[in-house]
N, C-alpha and C positions, 0 to 999 in steps of 0.2 A: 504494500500500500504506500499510494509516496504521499506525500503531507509538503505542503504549501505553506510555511511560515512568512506569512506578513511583515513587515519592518513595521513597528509602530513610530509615528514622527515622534521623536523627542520635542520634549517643552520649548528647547530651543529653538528648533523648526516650526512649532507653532506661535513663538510668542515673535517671529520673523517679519512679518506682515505687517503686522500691527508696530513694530519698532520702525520699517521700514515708513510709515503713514507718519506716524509721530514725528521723526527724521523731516519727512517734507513739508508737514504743516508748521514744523519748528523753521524750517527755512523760508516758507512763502512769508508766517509772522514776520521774519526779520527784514525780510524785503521788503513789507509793506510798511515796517515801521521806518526805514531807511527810505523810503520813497516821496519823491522825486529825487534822484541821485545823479540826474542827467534830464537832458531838455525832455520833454514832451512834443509829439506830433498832433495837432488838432486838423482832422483834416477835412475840408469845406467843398461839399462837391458840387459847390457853383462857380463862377467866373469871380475872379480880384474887380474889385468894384461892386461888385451885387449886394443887396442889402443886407444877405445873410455875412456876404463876408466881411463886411465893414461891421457888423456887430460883432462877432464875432472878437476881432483883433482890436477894439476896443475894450470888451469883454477881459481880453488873453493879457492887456495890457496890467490890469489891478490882480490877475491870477498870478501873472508870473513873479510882481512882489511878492504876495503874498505867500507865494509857494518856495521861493528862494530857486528858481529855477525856472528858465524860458520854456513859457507855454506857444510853441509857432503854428501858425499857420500852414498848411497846403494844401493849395488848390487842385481836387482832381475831379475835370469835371467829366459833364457828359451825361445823356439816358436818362433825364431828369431827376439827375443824386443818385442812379442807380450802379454807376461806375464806382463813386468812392466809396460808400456806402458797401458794397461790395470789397474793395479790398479793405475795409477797416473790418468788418466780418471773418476775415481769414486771416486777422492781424493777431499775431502772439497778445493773450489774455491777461498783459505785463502793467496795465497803465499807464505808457509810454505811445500808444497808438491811440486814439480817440477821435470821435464824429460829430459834429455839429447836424443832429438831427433835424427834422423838416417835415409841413403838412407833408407836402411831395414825398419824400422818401419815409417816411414810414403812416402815413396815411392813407396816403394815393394810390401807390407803387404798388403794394402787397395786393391791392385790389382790382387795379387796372390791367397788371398783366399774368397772365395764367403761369408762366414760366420764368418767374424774377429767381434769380441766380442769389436771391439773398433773404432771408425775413426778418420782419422782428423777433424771432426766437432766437437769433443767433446773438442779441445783443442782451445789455442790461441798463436799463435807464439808469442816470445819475440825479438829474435834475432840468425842469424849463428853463428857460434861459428871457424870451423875450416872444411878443406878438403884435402882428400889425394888421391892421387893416386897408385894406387896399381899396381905390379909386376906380370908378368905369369912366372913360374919359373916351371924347369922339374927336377925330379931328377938324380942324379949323373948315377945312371945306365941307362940311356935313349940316344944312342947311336946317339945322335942330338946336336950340338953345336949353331945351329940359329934356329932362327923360322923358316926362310924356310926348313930347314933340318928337323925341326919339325912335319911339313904339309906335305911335302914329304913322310917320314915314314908312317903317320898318312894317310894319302890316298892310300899309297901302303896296307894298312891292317885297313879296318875300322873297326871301334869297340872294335880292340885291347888295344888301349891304353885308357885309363883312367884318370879322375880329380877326384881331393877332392876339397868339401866343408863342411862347417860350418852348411850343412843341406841344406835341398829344399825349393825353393825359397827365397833363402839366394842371395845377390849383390854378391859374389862366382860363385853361379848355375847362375843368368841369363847372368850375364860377360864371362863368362866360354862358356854358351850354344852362346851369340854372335860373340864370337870370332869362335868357330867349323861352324859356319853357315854360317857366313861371307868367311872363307878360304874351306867352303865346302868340310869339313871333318868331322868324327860320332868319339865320343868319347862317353866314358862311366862313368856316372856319382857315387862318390860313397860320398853320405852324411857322414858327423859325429855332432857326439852331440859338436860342436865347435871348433873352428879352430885351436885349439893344436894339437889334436889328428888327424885330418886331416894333418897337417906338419909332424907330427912325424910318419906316416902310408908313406907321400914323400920323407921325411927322409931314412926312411927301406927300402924302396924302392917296398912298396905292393902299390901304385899308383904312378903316372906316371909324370902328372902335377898338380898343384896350382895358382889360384890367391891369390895372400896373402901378406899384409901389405910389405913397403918397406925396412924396418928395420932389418923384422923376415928374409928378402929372401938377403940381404947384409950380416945379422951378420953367416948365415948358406952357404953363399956363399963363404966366406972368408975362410972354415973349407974346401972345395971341398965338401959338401953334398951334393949340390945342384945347377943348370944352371940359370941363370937368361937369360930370350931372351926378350924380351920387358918388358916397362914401359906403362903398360895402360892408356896413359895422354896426355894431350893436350903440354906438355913439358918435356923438360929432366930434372934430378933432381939431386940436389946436394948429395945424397946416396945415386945416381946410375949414376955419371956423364956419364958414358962410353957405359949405356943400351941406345939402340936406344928405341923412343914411336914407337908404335902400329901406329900411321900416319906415319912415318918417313918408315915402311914394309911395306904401301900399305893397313892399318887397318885404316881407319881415321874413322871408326863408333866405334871401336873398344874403346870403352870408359870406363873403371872402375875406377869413385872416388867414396870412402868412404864421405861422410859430415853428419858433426854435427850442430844438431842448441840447442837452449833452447827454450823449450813451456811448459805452465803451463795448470791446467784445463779450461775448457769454465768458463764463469762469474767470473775469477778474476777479480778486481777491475783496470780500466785504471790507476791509478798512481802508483799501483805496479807494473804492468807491465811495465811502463816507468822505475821505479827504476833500476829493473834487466833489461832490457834492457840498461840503462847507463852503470851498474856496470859491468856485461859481456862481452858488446862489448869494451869497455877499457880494461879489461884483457885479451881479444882474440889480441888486436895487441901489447900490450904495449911489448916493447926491447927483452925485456930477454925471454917472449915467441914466437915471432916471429923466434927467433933465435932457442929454443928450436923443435917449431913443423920441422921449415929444417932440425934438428938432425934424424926427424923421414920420412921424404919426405913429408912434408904434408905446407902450409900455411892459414892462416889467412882467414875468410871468415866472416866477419862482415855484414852480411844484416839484414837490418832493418825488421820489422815483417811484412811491407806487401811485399816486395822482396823474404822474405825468401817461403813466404806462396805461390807467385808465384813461385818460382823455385823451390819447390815441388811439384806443379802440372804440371811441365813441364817434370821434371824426371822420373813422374808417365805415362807419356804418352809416354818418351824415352822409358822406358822400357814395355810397353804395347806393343811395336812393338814390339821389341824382345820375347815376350810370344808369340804372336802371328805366325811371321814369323821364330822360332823354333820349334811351333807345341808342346810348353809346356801347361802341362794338368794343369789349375788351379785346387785348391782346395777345399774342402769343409768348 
């Protein structure tokens, strides 16, 4: 008879695994508590100049005192944030790589295209950072002084007139397509590779309307380029005291804000997270920024990461209706 003696694992081979766990969690603490030890990557998947990125590096400027370490900037853009976004998702989980989150990328994106190469699951929110509200403005050739004059026109001849954006399914295209849906009139959409070249096509006047930042649509309004007729927001703004909002016409769905948050990759380490999370949401309200973002129409949105990570799924579902009850074609 032959007999099969088993090797039982010694204590030592079992108590392995567990020293092994101990070992890294004692090493990630010391990192984390040693962190920032080297700059930081903040990486902004819009164009240098865009409103995301001028907060942004405003923002980075009261972080990186505060943190004793340069918080930068880079810009990676493209696929409406879906490029950088994308590589900050497959960036070591170190706190040294980070995202300047966005309605777009992480409200839009996930629902707009069937096959995004990235989700919110792959991240971990930190905190809001800022929110704006955005402008519909026509250009100076468009023979409309209000919104109603606007709608008017626009249902006396549908399809003639035309919107720019920053590309499809861009917070542009679905703001844009709710508000034609809402006042039940067909407009015609005409993307660009970004929202300059969209302004400066409303500018010339080869299209017609824009939603676009409140800045860009005061500082071009001031010249006669261009009509400002609503404030898509829940209020009026002090660089557009005089524009009525979109509720105020009879638009109360009519809602276009831009928001920023910060989120890092999945498996950063909870006290790095906390860190940027203090050091952020302190430079999102502190004086001189609060002041600076009403230079641009926008304020302060400080949420914490699980508020933020709620009101990203709640945006994602604002705007699921608008895909929906516009009869926009998701994409691949």
């Amino acid at each position: 008879m032959l007999f099969i003696i088993r090797a039982m694992p010694s204590l030592a081979a079992k108590a392995r695994p567990a020293a092994v766990g101990a070992v890294l969690a004692a090493a990630i603490g010391a990192q984390a508590q040693d962190y920032p030890n080297h700059s930081v990557k903040v990486v902004v998947p819009w164009p240098a100049g865009a409103i995301t990125d001028a907060t942004a590096r405003k923002i980075l400027e009261t972080v990186s005192r505060d943190a004793g370490q340069a918080f930068i900037v880079e810009n990676k853009v493209g696929a409406s944030g879906a490029i950088g976004s994308y590589a900050v998702s497959k960036a070591p989980a170190d706190g040294y790589t980070l995202l300047v989150s966005s309605s777009d990328t992480h409200a839009i994106n996930p629902i707009y295209y069937s096959r995004l190469n990235y989700g919110t699951r792959d991240f971990v929110e930190i905190t809001g950072l800022a929110k704006f509200s955005y402008a519909l403005a026509i250009g100076a050739h468009v023979p409309a002084n209000t919104l109603a004059e606007f709608v008017a026109l626009a249902k006396a001849s549908p399809r003639r007139y035309t919107y720019a954006t920053w590309g499809n399914g861009s917070l542009a295209h679905l703001g844009s397509e709710a508000f034609s849906t809402t006042a039940g009139i067909q407009l015609m959409h005409v993307p660009f590779q970004g929202a300059a070249p969209g302004l400066q096509a409303l500018l010339a006047g080869t299209v017609d309307m824009m939603i676009l930042p409140q800045a860009a649509a005061e500082q071009n309004r001031k010249t006669g380029k261009l009509k400002v007729l609503a404030l898509a927001g829940p209020s009026r703004s002090r660089v557009l005291p005089d524009v009525p909002t979109t509720a105020e016409l009879g638009y109360a769905d009519v809602v276009v804000q831009q928001w920023f948050g910060l989120v890092a990759p999945r498996g950063t380490a909870p006290e790095v997270q906390k860190k940027l999370g203090d050091w952020f949401s302190k430079a999102a309200t502190q004086q001189d920024m609060v002041a600076w973002l009403e230079t641009q129409g926008g304020e302060p949105m400080p949420l914490p990461a699980d508020r933020l990570r709620s009101f990203q799924a709640s945006e994602s579902v604002r705007w699921s209706r608008v895909i929906r009850e516009s009869k926009i074609d998701i994409q691949p």
